[in-house]
C-alpha positions in Angstrom: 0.0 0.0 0.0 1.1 3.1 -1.1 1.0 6.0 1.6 -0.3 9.0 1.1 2.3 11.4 -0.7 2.8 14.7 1.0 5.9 16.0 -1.5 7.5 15.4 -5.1 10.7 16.9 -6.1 11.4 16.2 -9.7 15.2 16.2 -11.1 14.1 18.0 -14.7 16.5 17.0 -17.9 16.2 16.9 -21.6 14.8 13.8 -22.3 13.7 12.2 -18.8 12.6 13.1 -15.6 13.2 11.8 -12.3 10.3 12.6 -9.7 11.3 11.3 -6.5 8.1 11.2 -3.3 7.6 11.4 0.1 5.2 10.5 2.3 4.1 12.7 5.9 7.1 10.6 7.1 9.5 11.9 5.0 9.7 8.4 3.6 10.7 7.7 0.0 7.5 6.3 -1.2 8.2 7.3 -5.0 11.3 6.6 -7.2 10.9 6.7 -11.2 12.3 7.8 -14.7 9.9 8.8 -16.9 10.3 10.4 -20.7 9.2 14.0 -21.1 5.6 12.5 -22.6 4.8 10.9 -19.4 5.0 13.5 -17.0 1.7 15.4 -17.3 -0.2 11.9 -17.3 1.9 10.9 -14.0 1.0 13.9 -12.1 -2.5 13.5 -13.5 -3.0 10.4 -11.1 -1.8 11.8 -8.4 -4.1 13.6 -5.2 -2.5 17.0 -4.6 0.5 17.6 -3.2 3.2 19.7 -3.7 5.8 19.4 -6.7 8.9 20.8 -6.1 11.6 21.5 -9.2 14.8 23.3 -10.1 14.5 26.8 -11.0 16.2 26.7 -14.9 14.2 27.9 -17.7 12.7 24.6 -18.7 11.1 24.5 -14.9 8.5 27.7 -16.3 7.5 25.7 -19.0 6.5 22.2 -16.7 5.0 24.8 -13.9 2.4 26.2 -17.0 1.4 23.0 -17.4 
């Protein structure tokens, strides 16, 4: 069962992504690589939480979306 995720920080690149989750815990309850299309449609299925990511010009772009 996965607990209830409080955080995401998400390690932006070119070509993949690396969102990384925590739980009220601070427990690592979410490791993956995903390609730039399947971003959006991760977060999608998410509940709400707070995404976290570095502050470089591709970061305005994701934070639009």
């Amino acid at each position: 069962m996965i607990s209830k995720i409080t955080r995401i920080g998400i390690d932006l690149a070119k070509y993949t992504f690396s969102p990384f989750g925590v739980d009220e815990c601070e427990h690592a309850v979410i490791r993956h690589t995903l390609k730039r299309t399947g971003l959006l449609g991760f977060l999608a299925n998410l509940a709400p939480c707070i995404v976290a990511m570095e502050a470089g010009a591709g970061a305005h772009l994701w934070a639009r979306q």
